[in-house]
C-alpha positions as CSV (number, residue, x, y, z in Angstrom):
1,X,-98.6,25.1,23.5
2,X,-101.1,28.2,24.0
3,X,-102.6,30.1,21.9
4,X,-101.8,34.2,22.0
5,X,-104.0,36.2,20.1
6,X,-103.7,40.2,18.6
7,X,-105.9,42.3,18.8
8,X,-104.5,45.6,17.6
9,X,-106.5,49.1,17.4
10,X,-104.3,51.9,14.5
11,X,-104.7,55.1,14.5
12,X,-107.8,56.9,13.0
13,X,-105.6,57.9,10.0
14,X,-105.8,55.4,6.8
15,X,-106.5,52.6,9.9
16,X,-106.6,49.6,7.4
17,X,-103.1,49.9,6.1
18,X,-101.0,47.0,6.9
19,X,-99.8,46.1,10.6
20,X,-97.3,44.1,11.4
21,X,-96.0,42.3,14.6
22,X,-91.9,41.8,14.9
23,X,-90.3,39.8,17.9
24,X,-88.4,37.4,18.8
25,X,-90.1,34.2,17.9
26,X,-89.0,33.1,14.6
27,X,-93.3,33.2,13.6
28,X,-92.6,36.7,14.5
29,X,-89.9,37.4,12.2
30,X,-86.7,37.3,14.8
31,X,-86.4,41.0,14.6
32,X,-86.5,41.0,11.2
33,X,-89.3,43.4,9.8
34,X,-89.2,42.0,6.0
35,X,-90.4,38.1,7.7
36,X,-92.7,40.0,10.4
37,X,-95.9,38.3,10.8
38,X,-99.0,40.2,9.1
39,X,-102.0,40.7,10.8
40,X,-105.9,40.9,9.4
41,X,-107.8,44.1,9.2
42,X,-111.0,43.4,11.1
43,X,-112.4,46.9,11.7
44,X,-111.8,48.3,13.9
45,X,-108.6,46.3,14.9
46,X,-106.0,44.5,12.9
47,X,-105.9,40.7,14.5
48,X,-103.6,37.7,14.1
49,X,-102.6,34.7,16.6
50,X,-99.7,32.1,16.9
51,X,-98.8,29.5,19.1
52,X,-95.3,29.4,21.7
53,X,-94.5,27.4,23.4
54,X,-95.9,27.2,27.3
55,X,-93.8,28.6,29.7
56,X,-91.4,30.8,27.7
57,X,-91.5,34.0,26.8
58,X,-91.5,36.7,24.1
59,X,-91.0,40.5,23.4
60,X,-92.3,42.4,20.4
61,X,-93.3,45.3,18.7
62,X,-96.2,47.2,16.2
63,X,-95.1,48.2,12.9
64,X,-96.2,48.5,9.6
65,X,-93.4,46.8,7.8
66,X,-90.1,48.8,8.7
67,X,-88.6,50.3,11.9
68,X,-88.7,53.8,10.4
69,X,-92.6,53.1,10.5
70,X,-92.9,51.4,14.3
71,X,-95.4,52.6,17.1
72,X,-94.8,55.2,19.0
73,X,-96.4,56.6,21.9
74,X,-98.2,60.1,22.4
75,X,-95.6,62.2,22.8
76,X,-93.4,60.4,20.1
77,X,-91.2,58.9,21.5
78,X,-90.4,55.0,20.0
79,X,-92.1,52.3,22.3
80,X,-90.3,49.7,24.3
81,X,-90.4,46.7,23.6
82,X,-93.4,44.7,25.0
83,X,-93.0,41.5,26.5
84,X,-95.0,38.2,27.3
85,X,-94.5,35.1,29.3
86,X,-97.0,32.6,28.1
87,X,-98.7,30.4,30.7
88,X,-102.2,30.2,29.1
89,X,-104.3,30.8,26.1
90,X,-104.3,35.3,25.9
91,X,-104.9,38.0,23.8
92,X,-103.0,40.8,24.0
93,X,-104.3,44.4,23.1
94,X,-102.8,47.1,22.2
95,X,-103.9,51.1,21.1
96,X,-101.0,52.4,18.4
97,X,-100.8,56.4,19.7
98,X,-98.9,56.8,16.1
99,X,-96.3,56.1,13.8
100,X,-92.8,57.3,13.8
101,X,-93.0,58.4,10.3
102,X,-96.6,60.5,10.8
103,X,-96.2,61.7,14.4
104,X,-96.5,65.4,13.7
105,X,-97.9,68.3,16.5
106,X,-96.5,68.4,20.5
107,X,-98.1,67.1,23.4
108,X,-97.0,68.9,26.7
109,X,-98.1,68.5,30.3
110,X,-98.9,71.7,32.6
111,X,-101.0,72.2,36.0
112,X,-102.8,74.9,37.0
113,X,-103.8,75.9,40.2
114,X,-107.5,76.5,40.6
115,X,-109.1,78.5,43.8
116,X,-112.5,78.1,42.8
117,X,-111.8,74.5,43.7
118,X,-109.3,75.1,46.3
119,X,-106.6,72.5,44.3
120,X,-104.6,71.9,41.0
121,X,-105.5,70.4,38.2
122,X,-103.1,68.6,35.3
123,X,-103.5,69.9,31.8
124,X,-102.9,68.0,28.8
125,X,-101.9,70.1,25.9
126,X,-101.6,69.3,22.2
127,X,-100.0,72.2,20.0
128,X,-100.6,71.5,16.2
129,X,-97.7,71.2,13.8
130,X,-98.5,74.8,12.3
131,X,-97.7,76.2,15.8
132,X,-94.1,76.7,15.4
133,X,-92.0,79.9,17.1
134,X,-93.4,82.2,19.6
135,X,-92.7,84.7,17.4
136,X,-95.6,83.3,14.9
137,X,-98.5,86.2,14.6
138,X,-100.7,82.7,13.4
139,X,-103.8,81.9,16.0
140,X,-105.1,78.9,16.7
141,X,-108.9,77.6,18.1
142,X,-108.9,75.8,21.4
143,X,-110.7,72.4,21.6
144,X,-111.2,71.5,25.4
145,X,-111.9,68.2,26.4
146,X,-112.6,66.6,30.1
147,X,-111.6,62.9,31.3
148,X,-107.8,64.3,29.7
149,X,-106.4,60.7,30.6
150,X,-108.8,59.3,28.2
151,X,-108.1,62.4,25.1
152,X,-104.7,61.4,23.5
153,X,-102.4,58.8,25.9
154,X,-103.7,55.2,25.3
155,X,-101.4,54.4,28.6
156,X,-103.3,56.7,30.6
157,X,-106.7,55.7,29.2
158,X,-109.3,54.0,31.5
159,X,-109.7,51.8,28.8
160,X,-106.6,51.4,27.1
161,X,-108.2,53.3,23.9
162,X,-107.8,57.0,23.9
163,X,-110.4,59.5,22.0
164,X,-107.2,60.3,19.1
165,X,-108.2,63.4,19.8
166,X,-104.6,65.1,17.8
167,X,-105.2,62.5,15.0
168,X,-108.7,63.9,14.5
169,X,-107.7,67.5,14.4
170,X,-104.8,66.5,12.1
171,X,-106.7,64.2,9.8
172,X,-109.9,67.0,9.6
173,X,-107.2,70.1,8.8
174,X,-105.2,67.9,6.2
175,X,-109.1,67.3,4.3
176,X,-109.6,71.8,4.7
177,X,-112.8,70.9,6.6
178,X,-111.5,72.3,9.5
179,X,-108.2,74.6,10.6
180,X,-105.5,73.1,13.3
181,X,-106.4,73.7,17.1
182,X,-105.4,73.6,20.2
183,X,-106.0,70.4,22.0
184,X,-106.7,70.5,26.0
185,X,-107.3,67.4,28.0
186,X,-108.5,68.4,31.8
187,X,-107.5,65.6,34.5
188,X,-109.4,64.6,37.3
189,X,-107.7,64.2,40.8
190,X,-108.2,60.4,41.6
191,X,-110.0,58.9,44.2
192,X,-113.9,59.1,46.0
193,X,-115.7,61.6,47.8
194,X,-118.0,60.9,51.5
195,X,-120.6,60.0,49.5
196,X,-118.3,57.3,47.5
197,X,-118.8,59.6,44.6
198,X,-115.4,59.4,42.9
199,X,-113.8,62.5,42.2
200,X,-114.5,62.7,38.2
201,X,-117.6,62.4,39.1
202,X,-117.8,65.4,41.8
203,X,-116.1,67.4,39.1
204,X,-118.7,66.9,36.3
205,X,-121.9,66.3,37.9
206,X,-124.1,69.3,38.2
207,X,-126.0,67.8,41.2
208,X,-122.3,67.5,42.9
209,X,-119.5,69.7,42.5
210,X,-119.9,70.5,38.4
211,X,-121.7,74.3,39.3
212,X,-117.5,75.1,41.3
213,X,-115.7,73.4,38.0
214,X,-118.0,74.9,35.6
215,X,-117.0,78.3,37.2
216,X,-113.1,76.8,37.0
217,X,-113.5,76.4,33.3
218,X,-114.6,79.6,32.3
219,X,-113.1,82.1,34.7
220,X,-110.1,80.0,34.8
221,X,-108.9,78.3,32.7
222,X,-110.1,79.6,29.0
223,X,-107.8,83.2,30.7
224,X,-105.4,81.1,31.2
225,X,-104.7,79.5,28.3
226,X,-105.7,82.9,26.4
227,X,-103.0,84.7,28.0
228,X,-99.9,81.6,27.7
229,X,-101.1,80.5,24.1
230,X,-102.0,81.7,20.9
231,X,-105.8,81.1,20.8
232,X,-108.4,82.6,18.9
233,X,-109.5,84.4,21.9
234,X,-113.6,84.2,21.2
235,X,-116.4,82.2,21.6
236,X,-117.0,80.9,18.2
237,X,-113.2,79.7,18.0
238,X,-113.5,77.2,21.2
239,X,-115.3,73.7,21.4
240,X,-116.2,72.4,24.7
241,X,-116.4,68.4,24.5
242,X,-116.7,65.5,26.4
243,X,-119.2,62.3,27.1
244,X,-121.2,60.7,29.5
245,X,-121.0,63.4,32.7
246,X,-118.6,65.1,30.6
247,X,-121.0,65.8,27.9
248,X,-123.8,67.2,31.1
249,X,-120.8,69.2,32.3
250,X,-120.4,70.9,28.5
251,X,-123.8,71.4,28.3
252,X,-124.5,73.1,31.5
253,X,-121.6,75.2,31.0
254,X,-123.5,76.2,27.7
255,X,-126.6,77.0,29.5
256,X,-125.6,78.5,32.7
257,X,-122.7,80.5,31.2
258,X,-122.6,81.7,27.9
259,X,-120.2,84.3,25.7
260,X,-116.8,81.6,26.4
261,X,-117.7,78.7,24.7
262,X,-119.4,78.9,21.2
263,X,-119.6,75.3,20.2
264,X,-120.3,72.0,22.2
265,X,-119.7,68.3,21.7
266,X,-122.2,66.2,23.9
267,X,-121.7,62.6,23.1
268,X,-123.4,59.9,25.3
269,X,-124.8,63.1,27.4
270,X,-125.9,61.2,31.0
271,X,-128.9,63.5,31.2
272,X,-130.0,61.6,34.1
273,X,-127.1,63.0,36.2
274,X,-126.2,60.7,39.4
275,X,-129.6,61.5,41.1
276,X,-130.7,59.1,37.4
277,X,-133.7,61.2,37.3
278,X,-136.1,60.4,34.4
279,X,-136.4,62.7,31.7
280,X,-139.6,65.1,33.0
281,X,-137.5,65.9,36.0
282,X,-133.8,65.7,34.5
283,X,-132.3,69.0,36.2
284,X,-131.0,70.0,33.1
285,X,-133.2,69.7,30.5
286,X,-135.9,71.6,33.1
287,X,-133.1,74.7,33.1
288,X,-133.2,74.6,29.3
289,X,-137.1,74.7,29.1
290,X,-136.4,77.6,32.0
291,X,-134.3,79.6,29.0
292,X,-136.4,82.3,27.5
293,X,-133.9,82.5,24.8
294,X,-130.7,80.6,23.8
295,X,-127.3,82.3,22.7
296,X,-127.0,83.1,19.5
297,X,-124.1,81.6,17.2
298,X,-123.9,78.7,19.5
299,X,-123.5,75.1,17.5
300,X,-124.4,72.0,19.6
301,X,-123.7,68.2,18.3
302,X,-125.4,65.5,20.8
303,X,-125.3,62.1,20.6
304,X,-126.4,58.7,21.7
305,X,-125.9,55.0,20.7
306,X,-128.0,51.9,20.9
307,X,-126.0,49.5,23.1
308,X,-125.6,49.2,26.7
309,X,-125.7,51.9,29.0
310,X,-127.0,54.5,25.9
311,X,-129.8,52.0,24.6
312,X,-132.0,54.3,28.0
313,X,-130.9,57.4,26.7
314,X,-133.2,58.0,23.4
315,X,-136.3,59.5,25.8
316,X,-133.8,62.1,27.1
317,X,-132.7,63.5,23.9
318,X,-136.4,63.3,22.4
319,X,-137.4,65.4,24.6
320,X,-133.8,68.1,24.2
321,X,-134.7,68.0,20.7
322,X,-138.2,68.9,21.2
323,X,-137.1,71.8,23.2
324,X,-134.3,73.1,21.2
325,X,-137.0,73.2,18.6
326,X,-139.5,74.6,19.9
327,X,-137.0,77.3,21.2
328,X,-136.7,78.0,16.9
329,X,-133.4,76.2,17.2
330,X,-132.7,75.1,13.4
331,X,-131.9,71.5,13.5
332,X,-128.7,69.9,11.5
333,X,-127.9,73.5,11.1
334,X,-128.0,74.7,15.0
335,X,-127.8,71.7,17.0
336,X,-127.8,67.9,16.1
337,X,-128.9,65.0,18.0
338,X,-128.1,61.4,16.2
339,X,-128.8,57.7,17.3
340,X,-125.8,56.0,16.8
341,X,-126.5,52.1,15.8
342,X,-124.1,50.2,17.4
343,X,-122.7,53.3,19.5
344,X,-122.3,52.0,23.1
345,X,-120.9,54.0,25.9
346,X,-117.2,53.9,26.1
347,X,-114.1,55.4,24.9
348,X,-113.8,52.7,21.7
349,X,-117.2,54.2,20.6
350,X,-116.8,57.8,21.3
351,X,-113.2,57.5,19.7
352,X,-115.2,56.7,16.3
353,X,-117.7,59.5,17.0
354,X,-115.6,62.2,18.1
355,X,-114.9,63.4,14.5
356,X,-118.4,63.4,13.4
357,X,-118.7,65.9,16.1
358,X,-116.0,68.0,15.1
359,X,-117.0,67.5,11.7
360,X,-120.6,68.9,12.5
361,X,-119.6,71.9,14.5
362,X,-116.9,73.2,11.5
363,X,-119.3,72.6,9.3
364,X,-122.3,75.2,10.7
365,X,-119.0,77.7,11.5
């Protein structure tokens, strides 16, 4: 016999309701939901285990108690069965994108062609339930996120936990603390540069190729998506967002071009850059002390968590604070920067924190 453990992450949205997991064992129901074996809420995952038999196999699925309320994947459509031959002890992990009776909004794919950087670039786009016809005079704010792989598609995910990006902006609206927006996810050609740099990286570094895709963001892309969709066309109706290099990226774009985006989300901000300067010579936080002035009606949330990677980064956003301060930046009205205990520095973390963010920025609007 072996052992084959569940380890189950819900959505954001009411995340300790029940979960259930239907197969084709008879511990597993045999198909049938009302005998489906429960699982135990252990934030932030519902877990359970059985033992089969060695050597056979098994298919399932991720409900929470009927097939009208199954998993589904981002773009709502039911998910296939998932299957399991069983050789050894295992856990199997899975991120629920939704449920078939809550998925609500439209996820679309798009590319654009970019020639600041001389390529395309995929576009993940979430439209919000509200958006309805064409014809709709309604305008929505834009929320644009890098790593897109990582923003709504668990499957895509580097991780296999996406940042629930839609649920967020769904679960926020329904609570009136902030209005429905338009989701963007930017995707990152694959693969490494001479220097063995990989391409996500070239994009968002400012010491590598960030300065050409900072310039693709805001000459680009915001008139694109201003001209094909209905945005709130101005500065203090966009978020820029991301973490790690994505959260230098948002930040520079902040600094070095201002007017386009009026509020930014820096979570797990790598400061450092991939030069991993220390925080007196950080390139970035020297072009802030540089500023004379900053832009006014600009909201900044940053970041940081006390595990791992993020445990070095507490000197780097002393010393942001001290200068957004002693520029007669406001703080927890203007900008934030928050120590996150337990926060570490991957996409189950920044998942979690990603509505505080939002949350902060709506809040100062």
């Amino acid at each position: 016999m072996s052992l084959i453990r569940f380890e189950i992450l819900p959505p954001i949205r009411h995340p300790e309701e029940p979960v259930f997991i239907c197969g084709s064992l008879p511990e597993l129901g045999s198909w049938d939901p009302s005998r489906a074996m429960p699982l135990r809420w252990k934030p932030p995952f519902h877990i359970g285990e059985l033992n089969a038999e060695t050597g056979s196999s098994f298919e399932y699925k991720i409900l929470r108690g009927s097939w009208e309320t199954e998993a589904v994947d981002a773009f709502g459509y039911v998910v296939p069965n998932y299957s399991h031959e069983i050789w050894l002890d295992s856990t199997r992990h899975h991120t629920v994108a939704d449920w078939k009776d809550r998925f609500a909004g439209r996820l679309t794919r798009e590319r654009i062609h970019s020639r600041v950087l001389a390529g395309w670039r995929d576009l993940l786009i979430w439209l919000p339930p509200g958006y309805g016809s064409r014809t709709s005079p309604r305008r929505y704010p834009l929320v644009v996120l890098h790593d897109g792989n990582n923003v709504f598609d668990p499957t895509t995910s580097f991780s296999g936990v996406d940042w629930a990006a839609d649920e967020w902006i769904l679960s926020l609206s329904a609570r009136g603390i902030m209005p429905e927006a338009i989701v963007v996810g930017i995707c990152h050609t694959e693969g490494f540069n001479e220097e063995n740099d990989t391409l996500r990286d070239f994009d968002l570094s400012p010491e590598l190729g960030g300065a050409g895709y900072a310039q693709f963001l805001v000459r680009e892309l915001v008139p694109h998506l201003d001209a094909r969709y209905r945005t709130l066309a101005e500065p203090n109706a966009r978020v820029l967002a991301g973490a790690s290099l994505g959260g230098l990226i948002s930040f520079y774009v902040a600094i070095h071009h201002p007017g386009v985006f009026g509020n930014f989300a820096c979570l797990s901000t790598c400061f450092e850059d991939v030069s991993e300067s220390l925080p007196h010579v950080a390139a970035q936080l020297r072009a802030l002390e540089l500023e004379p002035a900053l832009p006014d009606g600009v909201r900044m949330f940053f970041d940081y968590g006390d595990t791992g990677l993020d445990e070095c980064y507490a000197p780097y956003h002393a010393e942001l604070a001290s200068l957004l301060t002693r520029k007669g930046w406001t703080p927890e009205r203007q900008f934030t920067v928050r120590q996150i205990p337990g926060g570490a520095h991957n996409e189950l973390s920044w998942r979690s924190r990603f509505g505080e963010a939002l949350r902060f920025l709506a809040e100062q609007a």
